[in-house]
C-alpha positions as a Python dict, from the first residue, in 0.01 Angstrom:
ca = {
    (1, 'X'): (0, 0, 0),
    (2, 'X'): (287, 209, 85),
    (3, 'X'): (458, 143, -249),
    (4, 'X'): (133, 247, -424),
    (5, 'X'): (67, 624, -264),
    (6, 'X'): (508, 708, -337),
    (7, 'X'): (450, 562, -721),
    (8, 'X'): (100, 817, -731),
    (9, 'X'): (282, 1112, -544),
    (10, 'X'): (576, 1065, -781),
    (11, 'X'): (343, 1050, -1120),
    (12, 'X'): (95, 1334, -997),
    (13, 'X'): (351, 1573, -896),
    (14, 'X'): (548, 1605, -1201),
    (15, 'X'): (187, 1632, -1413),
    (16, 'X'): (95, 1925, -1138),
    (17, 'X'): (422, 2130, -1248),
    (18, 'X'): (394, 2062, -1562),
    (19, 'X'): (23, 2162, -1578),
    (20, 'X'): (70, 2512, -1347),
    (21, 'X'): (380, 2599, -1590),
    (22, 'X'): (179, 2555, -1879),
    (23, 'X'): (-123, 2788, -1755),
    (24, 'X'): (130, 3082, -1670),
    (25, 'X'): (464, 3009, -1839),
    (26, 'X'): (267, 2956, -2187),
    (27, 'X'): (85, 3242, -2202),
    (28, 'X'): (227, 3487, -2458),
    (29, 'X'): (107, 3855, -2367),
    (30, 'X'): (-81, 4045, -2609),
    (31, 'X'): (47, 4362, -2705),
    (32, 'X'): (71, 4658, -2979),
    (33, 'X'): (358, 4824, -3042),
    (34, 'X'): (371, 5164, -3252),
    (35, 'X'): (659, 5376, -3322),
    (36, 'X'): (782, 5661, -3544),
    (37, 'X'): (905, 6014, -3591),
    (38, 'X'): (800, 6318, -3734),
    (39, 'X'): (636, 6688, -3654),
    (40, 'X'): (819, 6944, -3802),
    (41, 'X'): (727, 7246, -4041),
    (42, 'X'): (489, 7023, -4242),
    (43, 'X'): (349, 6813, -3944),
    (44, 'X'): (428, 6461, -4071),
    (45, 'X'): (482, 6145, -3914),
    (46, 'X'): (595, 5798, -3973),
    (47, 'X'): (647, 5481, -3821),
    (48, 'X'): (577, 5077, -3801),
    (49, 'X'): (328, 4934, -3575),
    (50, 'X'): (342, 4541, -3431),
    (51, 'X'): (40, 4382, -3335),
    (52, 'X'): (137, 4043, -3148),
    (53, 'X'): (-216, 3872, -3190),
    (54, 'X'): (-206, 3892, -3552),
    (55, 'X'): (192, 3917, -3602),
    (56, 'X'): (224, 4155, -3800),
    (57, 'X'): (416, 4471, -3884),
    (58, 'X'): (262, 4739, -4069),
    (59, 'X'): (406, 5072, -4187),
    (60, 'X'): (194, 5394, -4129),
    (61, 'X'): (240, 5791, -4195),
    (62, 'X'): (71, 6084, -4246),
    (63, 'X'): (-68, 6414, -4042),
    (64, 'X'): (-120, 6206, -3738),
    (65, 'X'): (66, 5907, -3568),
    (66, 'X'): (-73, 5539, -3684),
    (67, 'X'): (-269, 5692, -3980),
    (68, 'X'): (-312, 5459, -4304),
    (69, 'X'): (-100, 5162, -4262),
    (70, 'X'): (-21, 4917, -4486),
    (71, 'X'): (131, 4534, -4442),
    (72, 'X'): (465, 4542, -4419),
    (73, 'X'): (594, 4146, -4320),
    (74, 'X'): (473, 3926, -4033),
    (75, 'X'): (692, 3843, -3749),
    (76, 'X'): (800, 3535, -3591),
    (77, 'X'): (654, 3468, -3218),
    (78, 'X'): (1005, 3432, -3102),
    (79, 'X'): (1092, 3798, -3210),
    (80, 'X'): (743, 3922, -3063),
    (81, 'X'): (841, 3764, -2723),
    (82, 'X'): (1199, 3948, -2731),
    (83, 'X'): (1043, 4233, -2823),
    (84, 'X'): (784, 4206, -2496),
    (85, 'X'): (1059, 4130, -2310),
    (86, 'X'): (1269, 4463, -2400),
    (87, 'X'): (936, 4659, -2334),
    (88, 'X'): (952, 4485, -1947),
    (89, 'X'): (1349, 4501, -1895),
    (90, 'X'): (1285, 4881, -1963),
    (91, 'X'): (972, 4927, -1746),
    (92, 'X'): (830, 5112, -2099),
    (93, 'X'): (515, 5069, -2017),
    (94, 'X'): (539, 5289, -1674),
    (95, 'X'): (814, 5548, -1809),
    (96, 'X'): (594, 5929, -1819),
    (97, 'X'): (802, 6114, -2068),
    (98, 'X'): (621, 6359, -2355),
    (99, 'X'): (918, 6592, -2432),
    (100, 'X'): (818, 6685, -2746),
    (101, 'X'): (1073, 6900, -3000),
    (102, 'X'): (1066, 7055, -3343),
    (103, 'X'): (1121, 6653, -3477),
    (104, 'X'): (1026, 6392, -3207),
    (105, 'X'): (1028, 5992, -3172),
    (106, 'X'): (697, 5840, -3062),
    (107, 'X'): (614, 5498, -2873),
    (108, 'X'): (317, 5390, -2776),
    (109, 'X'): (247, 5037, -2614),
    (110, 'X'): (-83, 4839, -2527),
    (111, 'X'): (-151, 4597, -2338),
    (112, 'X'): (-439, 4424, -2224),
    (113, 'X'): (-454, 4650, -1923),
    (114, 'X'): (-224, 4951, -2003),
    (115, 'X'): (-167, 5191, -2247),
    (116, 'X'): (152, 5430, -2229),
    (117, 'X'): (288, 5716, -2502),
    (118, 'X'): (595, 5842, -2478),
    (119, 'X'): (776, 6121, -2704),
    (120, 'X'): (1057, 6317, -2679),
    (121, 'X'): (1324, 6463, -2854),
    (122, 'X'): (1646, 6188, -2972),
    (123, 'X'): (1904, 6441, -2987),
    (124, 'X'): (1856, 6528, -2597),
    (125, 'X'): (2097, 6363, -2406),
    (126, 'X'): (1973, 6235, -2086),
    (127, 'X'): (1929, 5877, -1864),
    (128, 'X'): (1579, 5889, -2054),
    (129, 'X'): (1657, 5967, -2391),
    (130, 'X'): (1969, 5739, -2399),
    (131, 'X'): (1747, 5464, -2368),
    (132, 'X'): (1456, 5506, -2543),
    (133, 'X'): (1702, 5590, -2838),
    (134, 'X'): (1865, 5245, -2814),
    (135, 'X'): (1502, 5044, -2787),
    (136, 'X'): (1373, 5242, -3082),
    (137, 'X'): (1633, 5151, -3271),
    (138, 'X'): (1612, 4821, -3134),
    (139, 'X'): (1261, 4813, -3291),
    (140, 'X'): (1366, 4967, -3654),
    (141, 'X'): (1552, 4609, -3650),
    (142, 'X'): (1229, 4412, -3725),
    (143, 'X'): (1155, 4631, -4017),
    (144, 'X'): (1424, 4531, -4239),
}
């Protein structure tokens, strides 16, 4: 009897791990990603978006931010996932920055509970700027 309950406590507890990793550790967040630059004398802007349910990139501009895309490419859920995973190593999704200049950069991130825009100006050197310069180029990466 003894020999029975160790051979079920060593079968169920591996399924158990197995079965709480796959609930949480599975899961792959859902997000939208759009970024671009632009202002300016004539107002213009342009920029990518990603859209993680649907993986896909599309390419956008005009007199606002996000106007009129197009397709660009899908992307692989592998790139997606590094991409999420830049947007938490950087806390982006809490950072409150709207410096805007004569020319700005513009990201703005969804989730399914949070929605941040940032903007500021690239060529000001600061903490900030430093590294929202290196994730948007970061980004401009997928769009090749």
């Amino acid at each position: 009897m003894k020999n029975i309950r160790i051979t079920f406590l060593v079968l169920l507890i591996p399924l158990m791990i197995v079965a709480g990793c796959s609930s949480k550790c599975g899961k792959t967040v859902e997000y939208q990603i759009a970024w671009g630059e632009g202002g300016g004398a004539v107002g213009r802007w342009s920029g990518y978006t990603i859209d993680s349910k649907t993986k896909e990139i599309s390419q956008w501009s005009g007199k606002l931010q996000e106007q009129s895309p197009t397709l660009l490419k899908k992307i692989c859920k592998s790139n997606l996932k590094k991409i999420y995973n830049e947007i938490e190593l950087k806390d982006l999704i809490n950072i409150n920055y709207q410096e805007p200049a004569n020319i700005s950069h513009y990201i703005k991130i969804t989730t399914s509970g949070k929605s941040n825009v940032i903007i500021w100006n690239p060529n000001l050197p600061n903490e900030i700027t430093i590294k929202l310069n290196k994730f948007y180029d970061f980004l401009n990466k997928y769009t090749n």
